[in-house]
N, C-alpha and C positions, 0 to 999 in steps of 0.2 A: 440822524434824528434832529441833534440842532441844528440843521443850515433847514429844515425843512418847520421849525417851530420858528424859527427867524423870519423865512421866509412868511407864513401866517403872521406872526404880531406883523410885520410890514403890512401885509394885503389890510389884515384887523385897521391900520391905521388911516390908508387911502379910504377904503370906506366909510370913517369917521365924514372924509371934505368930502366925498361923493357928490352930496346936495348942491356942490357949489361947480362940479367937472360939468362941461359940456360936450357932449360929443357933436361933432359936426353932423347935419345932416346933407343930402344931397339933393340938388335942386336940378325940376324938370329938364329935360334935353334939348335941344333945337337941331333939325337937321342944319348940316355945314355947306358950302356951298364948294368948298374943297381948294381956296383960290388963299386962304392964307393959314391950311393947316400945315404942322410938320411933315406928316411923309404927304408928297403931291400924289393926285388923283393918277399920271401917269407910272407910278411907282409900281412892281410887279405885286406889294404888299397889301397896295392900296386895298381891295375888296375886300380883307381880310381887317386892315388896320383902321380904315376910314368906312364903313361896310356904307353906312347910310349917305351918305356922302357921293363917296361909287356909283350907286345904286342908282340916285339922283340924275347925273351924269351919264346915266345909259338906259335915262328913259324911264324907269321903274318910278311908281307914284308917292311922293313923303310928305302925303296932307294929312296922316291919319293922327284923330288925338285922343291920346291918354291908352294906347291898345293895352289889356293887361293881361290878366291868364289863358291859357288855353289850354283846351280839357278835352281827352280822348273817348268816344263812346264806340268801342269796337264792336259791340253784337250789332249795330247800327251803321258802322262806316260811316259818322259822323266824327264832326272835331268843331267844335265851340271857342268863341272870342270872347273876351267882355271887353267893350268901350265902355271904360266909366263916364266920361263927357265927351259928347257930339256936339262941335263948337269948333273956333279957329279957322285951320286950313281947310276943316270939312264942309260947312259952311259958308266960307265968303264969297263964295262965286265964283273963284280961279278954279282952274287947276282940272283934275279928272273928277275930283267928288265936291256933287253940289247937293249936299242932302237939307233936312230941313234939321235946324237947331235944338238940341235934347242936353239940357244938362244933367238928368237925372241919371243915359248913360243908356247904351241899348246892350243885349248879348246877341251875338251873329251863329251863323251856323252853316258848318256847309258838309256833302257828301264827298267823300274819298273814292275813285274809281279801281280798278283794279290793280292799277298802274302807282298809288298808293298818293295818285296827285288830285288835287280841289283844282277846280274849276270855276267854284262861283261861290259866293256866302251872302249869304239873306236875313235880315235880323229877324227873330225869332220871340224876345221877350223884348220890349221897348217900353222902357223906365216912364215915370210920370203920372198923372198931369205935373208941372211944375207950376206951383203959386205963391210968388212970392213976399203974399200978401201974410199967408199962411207960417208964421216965423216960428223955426225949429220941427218943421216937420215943412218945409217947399214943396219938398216933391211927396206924393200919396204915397203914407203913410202902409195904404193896402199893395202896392206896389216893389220893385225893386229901387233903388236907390244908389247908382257909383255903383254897379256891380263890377269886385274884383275877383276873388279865388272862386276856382269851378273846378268839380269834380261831378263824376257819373257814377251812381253807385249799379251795384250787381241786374237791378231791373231798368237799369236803362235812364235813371230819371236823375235830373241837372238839378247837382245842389251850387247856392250860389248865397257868397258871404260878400256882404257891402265896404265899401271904405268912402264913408260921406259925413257931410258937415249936412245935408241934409234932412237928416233923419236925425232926432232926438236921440236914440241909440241905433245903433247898427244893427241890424238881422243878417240871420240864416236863413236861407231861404232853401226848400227841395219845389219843384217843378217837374212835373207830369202833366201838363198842358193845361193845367194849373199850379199856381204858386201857393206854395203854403207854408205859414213862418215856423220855424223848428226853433229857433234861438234868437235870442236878445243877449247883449254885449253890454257894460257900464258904459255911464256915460264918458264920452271924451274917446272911445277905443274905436278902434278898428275891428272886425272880426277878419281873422288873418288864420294861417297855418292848415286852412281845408285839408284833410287828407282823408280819402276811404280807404283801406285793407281790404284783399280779396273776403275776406270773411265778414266784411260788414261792420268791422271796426272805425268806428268814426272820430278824427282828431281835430280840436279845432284852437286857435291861441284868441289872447286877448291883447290890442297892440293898444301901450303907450296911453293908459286910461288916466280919466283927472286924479290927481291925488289928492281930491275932496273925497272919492268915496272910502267905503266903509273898508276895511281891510278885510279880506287880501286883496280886495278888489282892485285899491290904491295902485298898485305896477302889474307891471306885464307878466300874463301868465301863459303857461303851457299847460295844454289840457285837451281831457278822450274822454269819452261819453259812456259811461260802463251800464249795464242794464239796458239795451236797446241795440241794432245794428241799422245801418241805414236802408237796409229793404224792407225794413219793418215801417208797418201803417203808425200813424200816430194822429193823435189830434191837435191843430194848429194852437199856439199860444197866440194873443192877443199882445200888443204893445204894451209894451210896461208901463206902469206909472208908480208916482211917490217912491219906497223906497225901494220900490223894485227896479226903480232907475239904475243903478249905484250897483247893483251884482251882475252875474250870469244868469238868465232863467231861459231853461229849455222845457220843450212841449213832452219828452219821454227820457227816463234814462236818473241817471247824475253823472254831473260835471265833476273831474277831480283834476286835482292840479298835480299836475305832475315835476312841474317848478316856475319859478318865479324871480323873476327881475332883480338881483342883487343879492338871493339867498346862497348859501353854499350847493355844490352840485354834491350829493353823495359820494362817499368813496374815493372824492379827488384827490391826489397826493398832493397839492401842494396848498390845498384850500381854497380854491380859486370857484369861481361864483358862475351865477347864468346870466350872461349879459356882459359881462367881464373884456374890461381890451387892456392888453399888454403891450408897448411897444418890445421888437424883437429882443431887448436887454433885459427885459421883465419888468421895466417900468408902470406901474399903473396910470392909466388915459384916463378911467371910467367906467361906468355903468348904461347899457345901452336899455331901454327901456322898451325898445320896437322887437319882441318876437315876432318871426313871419315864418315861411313856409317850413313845413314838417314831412319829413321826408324817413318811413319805417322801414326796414331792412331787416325781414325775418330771418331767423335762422334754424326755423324748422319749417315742415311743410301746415302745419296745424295753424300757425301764425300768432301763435302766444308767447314767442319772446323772440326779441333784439335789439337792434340798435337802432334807437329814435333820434336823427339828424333835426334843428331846428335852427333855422336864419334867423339872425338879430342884426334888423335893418340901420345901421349907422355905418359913420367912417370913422376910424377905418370898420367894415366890417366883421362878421365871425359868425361861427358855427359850431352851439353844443350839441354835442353828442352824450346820450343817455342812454346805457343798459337796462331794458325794462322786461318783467317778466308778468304775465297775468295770474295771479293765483285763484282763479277760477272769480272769482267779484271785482277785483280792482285791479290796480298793477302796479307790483312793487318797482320800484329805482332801487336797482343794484348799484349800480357804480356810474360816472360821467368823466366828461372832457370835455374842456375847447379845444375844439381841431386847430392843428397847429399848421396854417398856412405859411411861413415863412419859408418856404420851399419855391414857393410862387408868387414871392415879394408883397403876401397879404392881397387879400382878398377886401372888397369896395361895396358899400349898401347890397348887402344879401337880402335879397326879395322872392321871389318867386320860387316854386320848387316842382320837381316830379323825380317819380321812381321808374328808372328803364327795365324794361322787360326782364337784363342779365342781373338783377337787384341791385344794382350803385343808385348812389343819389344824385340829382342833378341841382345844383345853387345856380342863383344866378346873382349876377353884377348888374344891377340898374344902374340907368342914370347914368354912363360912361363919362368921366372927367373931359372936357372940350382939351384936345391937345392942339392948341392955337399958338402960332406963331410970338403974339404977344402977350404975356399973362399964363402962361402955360403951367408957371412954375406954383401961384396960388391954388391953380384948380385940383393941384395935388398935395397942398399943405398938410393933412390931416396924416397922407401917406407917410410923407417925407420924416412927418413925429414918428411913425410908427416905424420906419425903416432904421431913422439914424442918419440916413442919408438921402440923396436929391432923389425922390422919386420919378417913374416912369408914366407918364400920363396913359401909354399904352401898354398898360399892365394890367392896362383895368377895364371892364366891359364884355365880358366872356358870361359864357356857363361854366361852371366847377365841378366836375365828377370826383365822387368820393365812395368812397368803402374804407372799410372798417381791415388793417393790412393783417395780413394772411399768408406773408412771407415767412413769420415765425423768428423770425430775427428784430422785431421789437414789437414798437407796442403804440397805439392812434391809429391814425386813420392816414391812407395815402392819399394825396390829391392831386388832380391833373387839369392845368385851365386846356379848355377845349377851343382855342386860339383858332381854329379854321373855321369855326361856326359862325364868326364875323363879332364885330367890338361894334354892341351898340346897346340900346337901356332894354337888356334881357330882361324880362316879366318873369318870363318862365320858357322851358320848351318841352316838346311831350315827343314821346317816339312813336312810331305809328309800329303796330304788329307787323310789318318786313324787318322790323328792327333796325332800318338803315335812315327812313326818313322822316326827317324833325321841321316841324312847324312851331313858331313864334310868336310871342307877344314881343314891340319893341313900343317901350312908355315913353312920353311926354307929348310933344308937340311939334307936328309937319316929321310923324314919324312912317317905316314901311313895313309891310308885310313881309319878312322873310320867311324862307325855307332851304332846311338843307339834306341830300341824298349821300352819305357814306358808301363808301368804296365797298365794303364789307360789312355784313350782319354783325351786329353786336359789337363794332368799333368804330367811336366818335371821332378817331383822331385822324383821319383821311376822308376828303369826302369833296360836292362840289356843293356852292352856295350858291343860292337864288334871291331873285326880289320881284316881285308882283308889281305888273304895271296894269292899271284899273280901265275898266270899262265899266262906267255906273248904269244902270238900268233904270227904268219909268218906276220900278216897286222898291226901289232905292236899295235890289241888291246889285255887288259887285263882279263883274264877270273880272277872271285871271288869268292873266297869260305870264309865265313862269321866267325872267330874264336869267338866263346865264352869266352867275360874277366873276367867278373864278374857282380854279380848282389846287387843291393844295393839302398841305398837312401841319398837323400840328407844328411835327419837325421844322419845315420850311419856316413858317411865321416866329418861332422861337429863334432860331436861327438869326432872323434880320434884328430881331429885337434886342438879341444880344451884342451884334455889330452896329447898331444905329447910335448915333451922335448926335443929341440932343444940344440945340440953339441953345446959346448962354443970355 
């Protein structure tokens, strides 16, 4: 009992300087051209190690900008993109994509054939007008804005949360060949953590809001929508104003938080907080104030309790874990954790999220550290605090499978980086119903479309990878043809990475 009261007055005492910790953030990607990274393009790791890079190099197209989530709509054999901004590589006139300039950001969409592959994706919702003139609402107001998280709920219809400077606040938006806003976000935040539950439970977070508004508003929250499911009709709320700027306001339901940015997590033994980074000695980093994607894992077939996974986007990055139970109105927190990654050298800007078919959760790694010849050793500084020692640049840039261990001989969560899915700014990745093949979002700039087909139903850890080389069309969708990058396994790529020798 006192190494664990010890340990709290400690935690009690970092969170005093809190205000003054920075966590590092992660900055957009660039494709590499492969000619001054560590492992070479002709390397058998390469497509695995350098994925975007490879990819480049055998033809595959890496002009796309800002690609973010993608979202499964299986009574449709559809699957959805969001580009928050249509700019850069897509625009300039090189290359295979010559489309017309959007920075408000389009979502695409394309049909799955039987064979479980896309062919072709066609924008579907396209952001705007943009007016510049128009300051703190550019792009229409009645429109989307930087569409990032997407989900499909039970009748088929794309719900779609913004991450824009755009818009005075962020919206939720649901779409049915119309858009209709469901939610407003405080000012300064992102609306982040989309999740639907087969049942029509809808989860949404609040990333990184100003610390002008009104409390709780002030930091990042985690939050479900009780009194409403998402195939429920509702009526559109209007754009907030005055001090409706400053909170949550949705069109049906209430918002409850189910935690928040620096508060204790329930039940934790050691006192440790939501947002919380430790380096692996137990030192405290900080308070990460970016919750993102939320990831539920029932444990009954009814879908009223388990274990709610939630990405807190900084470096290093993390993952709380919440025990939630619905008591028929709201839903209590039983108990929590930060998932303890140091088994996988810690985990890097947690972003994007989905739930595979077998119930695990999928994290992802944005924004992969550049492992460049020169300079290699900064782009992992944040790591290196959290290790103790020289981090690995190529440690970072995976999806994260996790569940909740069920081995019975302890106690968290087990986690496995998915190393043959390829190292690059994972969004998120969705599984399609054969349970084998995964489509992509890869964020920043002069990025590609991947996809990948596993060896076996319901196991991420063998499989082959792909990358999409474009053919643009006159209605500015993109026909696909599927490159072959390599094929491999988890084992394999861990393998080199523990024999690899890093430049001094």
């Amino acid at each position: 009992m006192r190494t664990i009261y010890v340990r709290m007055m400690q935690l009690a005492g970092a969170m005093i300087a809190m205000a003054a910790m920075v966590l590092l953030c992660a900055t957009p990607s660039l494709a590499q051209d492969g000619s001054s990274t560590i492992v070479p393009l002709d390397d058998p790791m390469a497509p695995f190690l350098e994925s975007r890079a490879f990819a480049a190099a055998q033809g595959a197209t890496a002009e796309f900008r800002k690609m973010e989530w993608v979202a499964l709509d299986e009574a449709n054999s559809k699957v959805y993109w969001a580009m928050t901004e249509i700019n850069k590589g897509m625009t300039d006139g090189e290359g295979d994509i010559q489309v017309d300039e959007n920075p408000c950001g389009i979502v695409y969409v394309g049909e799955y054939d039987a064979d479980f592959n896309i062919s072709k994706i066609s924008p579907l919702i396209v952001g705007g007008p943009y007016d510049e003139a128009n300051k703190g609402n550019e792009c229409s107001v009645d429109n989307i804005s930087n569409p990032d998280n997407l989900m499909v709920d039970a009748k088929g219809r794309l719900w779609i949360g913004e991450d824009t400077s755009l818009h005075a606040n962020n919206f939720l938006w649901m779409y049915d060949g119309e858009l209709h806003r469901f939610a407003a976000v405080p000012t300064g935040a992102e609306t982040t953590g989309l999740h639907i539950t087969s049942d029509g439970t809808l989860f949404f977070n609040v990333q990184h809001p100003s610390g002008a508004n009104p409390f709780p508003y002030n930091r990042g929250l985690v939050g479900v929508v009780n009194g409403f499911k998402a195939a429920d009709d509702f009526t559109p709320i209007a754009a907030p104003e005055g001090a409706d700027q400053g909170r949550v306001t949705i069109a049906a339901g209430e918002y409850q938080m189910l935690g928040r940015a620096g508060e204790p997590i329930p039940s934790e033994v050691t006192g440790a907080r939501f947002g919380q980074k430790e380096t692996t000695s137990g030192d405290m980093m900080g308070i990460c104030n970016s919750p993102d994607g939320n990831m539920f894992l029932p444990v009954d077939e009814t879908g009223t309790e388990g274990s709610l996974y939630t990405n807190f986007e900084c470096v290093p990055g993390g993952v709380t874990r919440i025990y939630i139970r619905n008591n028929g109105s709201t839903w209590d927190v039983i108990e929590g954790e930060n998932v303890d990654f140091a088994s996988v050298n810690g985990t890097w800007t947690n972003c994007g999220s989905s739930v595979t078919p077998w119930n695990t959760a999928l994290t992802s790694e944005e924004y992969e550290p550049l492992a460049t010849l020169d300079g290699w050793q900064k782009n992992v500084a944040g790591m290196t605090d959290y290790l103790g020692e020289q981090a690995n640049p190529y440690d970072y840039g995976y999806l994260v499978e996790m569940m909740p261990d069920t081995s019975g001989e302890g106690i968290g969560s087990v986690v496995q980086k998915r190393y043959v899915m390829g190292r690059f700014s994972h969004e998120n990745g969705v599984v399609l119903p054969d349970d084998k093949t995964v489509y992509f979002g890869d964020d920043g700039t002069n990025t590609v479309l991947f996809k990948f087909v596993a060896d076996e139903a319901g196991d991420l850890s063998a499989g082959t990878l792909y990358a999409a080389k474009v053919t643009q069309m006159e209605d500015q969708s993109f026909g696909l043809e599927w490159l072959e990058l390599g094929k491999g396994s988890d084992d394999d790529v861990a393998e080199a990475l523990a024999l690899m020798e890093l430049p001094q």
